[in-house]
C-alpha positions in Angstrom: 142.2 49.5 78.6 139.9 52.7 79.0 136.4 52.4 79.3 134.3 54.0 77.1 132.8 57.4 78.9 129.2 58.6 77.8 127.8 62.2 79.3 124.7 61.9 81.3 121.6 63.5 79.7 121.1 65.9 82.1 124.9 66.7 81.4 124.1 66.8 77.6 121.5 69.0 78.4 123.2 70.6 80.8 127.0 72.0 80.6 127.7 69.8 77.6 125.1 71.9 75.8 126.6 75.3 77.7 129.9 74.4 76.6 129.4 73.9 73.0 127.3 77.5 73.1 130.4 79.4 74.6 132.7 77.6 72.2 130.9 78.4 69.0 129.8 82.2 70.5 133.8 82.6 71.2 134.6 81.4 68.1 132.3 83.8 66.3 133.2 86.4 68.5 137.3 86.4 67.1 136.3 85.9 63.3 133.9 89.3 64.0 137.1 90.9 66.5 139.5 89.9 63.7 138.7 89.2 60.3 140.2 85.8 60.2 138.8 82.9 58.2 137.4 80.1 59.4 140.7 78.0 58.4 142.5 79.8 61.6 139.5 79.0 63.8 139.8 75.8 63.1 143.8 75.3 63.3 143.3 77.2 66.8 140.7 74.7 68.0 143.2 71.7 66.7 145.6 73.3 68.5 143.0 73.2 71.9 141.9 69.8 71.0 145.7 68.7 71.2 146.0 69.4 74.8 143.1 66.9 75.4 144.1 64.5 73.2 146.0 61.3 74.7 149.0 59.6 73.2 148.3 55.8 72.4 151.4 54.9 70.8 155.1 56.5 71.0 156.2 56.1 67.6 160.6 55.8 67.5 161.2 57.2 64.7 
């Protein structure tokens, strides 16, 4: 089993903190660039998210 993985605080305040800025500027930045809602910002960043996301349980089907 995995353990359980905490940032640093000087990474929270650090490039945790950076990366959260640049997300939410870029996300702003696309609604302004194309007039999308915020329905297909979030479906993109689902989208993102699934890359990092790690598969558990194979489900047969």
């Amino acid at each position: 089993m995995n353990e359980p993985y905490s940032f640093s605080n000087d990474q929270m305040n650090g490039i945790v903190e950076d990366t959260y800025s640049n997300i939410i500027k870029e996300c702003e930045k696309l609604k302004n660039i194309t007039n999308c809602p915020n329905e297909q910002v979030v479906a993109l960043l689902s989208v993102i998210a699934s890359n990092f996301a790690t598969t558990t349980e194979k489900r047969e089907n």
